[in-house]
Backbone as CSV, one residue per row, in Angstrom:
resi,resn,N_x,N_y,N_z,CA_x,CA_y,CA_z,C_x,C_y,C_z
1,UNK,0.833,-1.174,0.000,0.000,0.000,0.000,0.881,1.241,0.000
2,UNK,0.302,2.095,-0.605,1.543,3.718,-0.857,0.350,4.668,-0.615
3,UNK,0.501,6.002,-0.640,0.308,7.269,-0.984,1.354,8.047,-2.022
4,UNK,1.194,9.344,-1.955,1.583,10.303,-2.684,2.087,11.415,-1.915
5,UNK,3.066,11.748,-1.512,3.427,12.925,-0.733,3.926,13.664,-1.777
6,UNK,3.688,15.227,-1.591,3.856,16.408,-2.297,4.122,17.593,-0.904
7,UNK,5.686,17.895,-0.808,6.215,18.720,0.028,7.191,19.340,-0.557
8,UNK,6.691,20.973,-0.662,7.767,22.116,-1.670,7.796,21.248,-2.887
9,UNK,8.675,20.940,-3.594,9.603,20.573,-4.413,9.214,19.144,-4.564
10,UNK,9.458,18.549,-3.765,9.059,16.865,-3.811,7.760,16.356,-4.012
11,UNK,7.539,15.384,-4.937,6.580,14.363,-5.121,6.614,13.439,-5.474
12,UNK,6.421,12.144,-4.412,6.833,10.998,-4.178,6.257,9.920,-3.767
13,UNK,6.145,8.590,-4.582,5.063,7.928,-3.805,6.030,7.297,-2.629
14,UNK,5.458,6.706,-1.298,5.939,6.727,-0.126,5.200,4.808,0.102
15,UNK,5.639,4.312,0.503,4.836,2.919,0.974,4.532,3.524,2.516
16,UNK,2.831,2.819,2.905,2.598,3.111,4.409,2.945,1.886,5.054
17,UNK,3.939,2.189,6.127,4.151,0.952,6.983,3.361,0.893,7.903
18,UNK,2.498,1.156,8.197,1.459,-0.152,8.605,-0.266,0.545,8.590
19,UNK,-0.978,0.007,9.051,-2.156,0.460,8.647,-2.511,1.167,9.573
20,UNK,-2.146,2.138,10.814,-2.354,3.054,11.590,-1.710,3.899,11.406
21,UNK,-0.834,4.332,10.450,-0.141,5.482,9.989,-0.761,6.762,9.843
22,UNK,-0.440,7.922,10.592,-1.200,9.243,10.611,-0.428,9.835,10.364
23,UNK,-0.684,11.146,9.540,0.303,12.544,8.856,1.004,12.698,10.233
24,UNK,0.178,12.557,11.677,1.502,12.854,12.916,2.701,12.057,12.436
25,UNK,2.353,10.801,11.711,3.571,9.851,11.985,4.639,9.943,10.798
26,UNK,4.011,10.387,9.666,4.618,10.914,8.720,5.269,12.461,8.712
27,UNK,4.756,13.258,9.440,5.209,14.544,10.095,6.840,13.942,10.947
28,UNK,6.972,12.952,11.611,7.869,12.446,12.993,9.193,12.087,11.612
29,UNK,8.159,11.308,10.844,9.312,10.273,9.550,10.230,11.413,9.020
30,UNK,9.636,12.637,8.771,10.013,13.201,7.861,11.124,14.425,8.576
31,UNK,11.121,14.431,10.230,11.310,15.422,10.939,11.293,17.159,11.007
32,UNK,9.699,16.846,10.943,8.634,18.246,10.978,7.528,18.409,11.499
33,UNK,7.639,19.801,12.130,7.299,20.364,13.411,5.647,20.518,12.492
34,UNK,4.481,19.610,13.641,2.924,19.733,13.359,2.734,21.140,13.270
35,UNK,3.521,22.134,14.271,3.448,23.715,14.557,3.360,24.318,12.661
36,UNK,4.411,23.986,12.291,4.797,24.810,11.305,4.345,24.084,9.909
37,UNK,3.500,23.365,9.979,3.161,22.102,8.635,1.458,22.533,8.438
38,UNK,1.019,22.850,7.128,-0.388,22.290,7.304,-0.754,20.883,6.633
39,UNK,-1.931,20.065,7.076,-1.745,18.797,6.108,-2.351,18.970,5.571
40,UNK,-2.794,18.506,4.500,-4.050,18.196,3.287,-4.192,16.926,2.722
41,UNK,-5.710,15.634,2.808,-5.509,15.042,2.248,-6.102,14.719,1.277
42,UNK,-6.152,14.476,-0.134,-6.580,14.472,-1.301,-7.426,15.983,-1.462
43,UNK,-6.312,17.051,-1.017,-7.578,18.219,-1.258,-8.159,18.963,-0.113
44,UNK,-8.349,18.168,1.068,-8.753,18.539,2.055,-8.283,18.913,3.342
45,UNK,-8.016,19.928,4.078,-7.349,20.277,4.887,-7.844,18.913,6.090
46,UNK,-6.885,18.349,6.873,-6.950,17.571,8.159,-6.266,17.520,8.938
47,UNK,-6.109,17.094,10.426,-5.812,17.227,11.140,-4.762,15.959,11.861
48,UNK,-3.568,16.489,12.279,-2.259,15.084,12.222,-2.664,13.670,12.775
49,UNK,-3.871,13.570,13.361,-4.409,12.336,13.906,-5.189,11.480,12.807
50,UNK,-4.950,12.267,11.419,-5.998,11.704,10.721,-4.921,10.379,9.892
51,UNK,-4.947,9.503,9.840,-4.847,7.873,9.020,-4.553,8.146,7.733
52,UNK,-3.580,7.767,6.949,-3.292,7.744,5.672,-3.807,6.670,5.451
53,UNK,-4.564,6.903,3.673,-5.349,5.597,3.547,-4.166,5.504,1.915
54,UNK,-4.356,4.010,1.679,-4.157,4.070,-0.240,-4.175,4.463,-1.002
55,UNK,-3.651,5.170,-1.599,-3.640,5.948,-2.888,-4.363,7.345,-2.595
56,UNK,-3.900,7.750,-1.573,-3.886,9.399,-0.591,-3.209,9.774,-1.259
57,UNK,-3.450,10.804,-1.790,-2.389,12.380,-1.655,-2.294,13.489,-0.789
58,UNK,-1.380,13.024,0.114,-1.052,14.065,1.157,-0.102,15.325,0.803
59,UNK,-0.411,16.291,1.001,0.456,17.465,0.649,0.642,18.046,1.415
60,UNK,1.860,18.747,1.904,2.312,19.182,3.110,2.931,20.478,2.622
61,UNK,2.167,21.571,3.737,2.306,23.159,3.434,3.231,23.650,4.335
62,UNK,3.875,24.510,3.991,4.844,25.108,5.271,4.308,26.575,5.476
63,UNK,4.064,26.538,6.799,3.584,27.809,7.413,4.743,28.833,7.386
64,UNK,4.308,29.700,6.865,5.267,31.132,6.700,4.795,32.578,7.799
65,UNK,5.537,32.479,8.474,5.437,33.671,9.742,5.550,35.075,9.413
66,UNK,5.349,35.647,9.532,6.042,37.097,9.053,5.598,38.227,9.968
67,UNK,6.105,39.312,10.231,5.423,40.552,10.690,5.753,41.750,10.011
């Protein structure tokens, strides 16, 4: 089983190791801060507890700070 990760520059299919895998855990894999990430999956904004399913496209936004 895979997804699709799309972060900046990269797009990549990814295999999920195991079937409780959540963007938290892919956030940990990838070493990046939930603070500064938004997730999206197939389109839809969600939240890091949410389960990567099969043939997901997760896309990962980087929060930009500014004043």
């Amino acid at each position: 089983m895979s997804f699709v990760l799309k972060y900046k520059n990269l797009e990549e299919e990814r295999e999920i190791p195991n079937e409780n895998y959540s963007i938290k855990d892919l956030l940990n894999d990838l070493e990046l801060s939930a603070q500064t990430i938004v997730s999206k999956q197939n389109g839809e904004l969600v939240i890091e507890d949410t389960v990567i399913q099969e043939d997901d496209e997760i896309q990962l936004v980087q929060i930009i700070y500014g004043g």
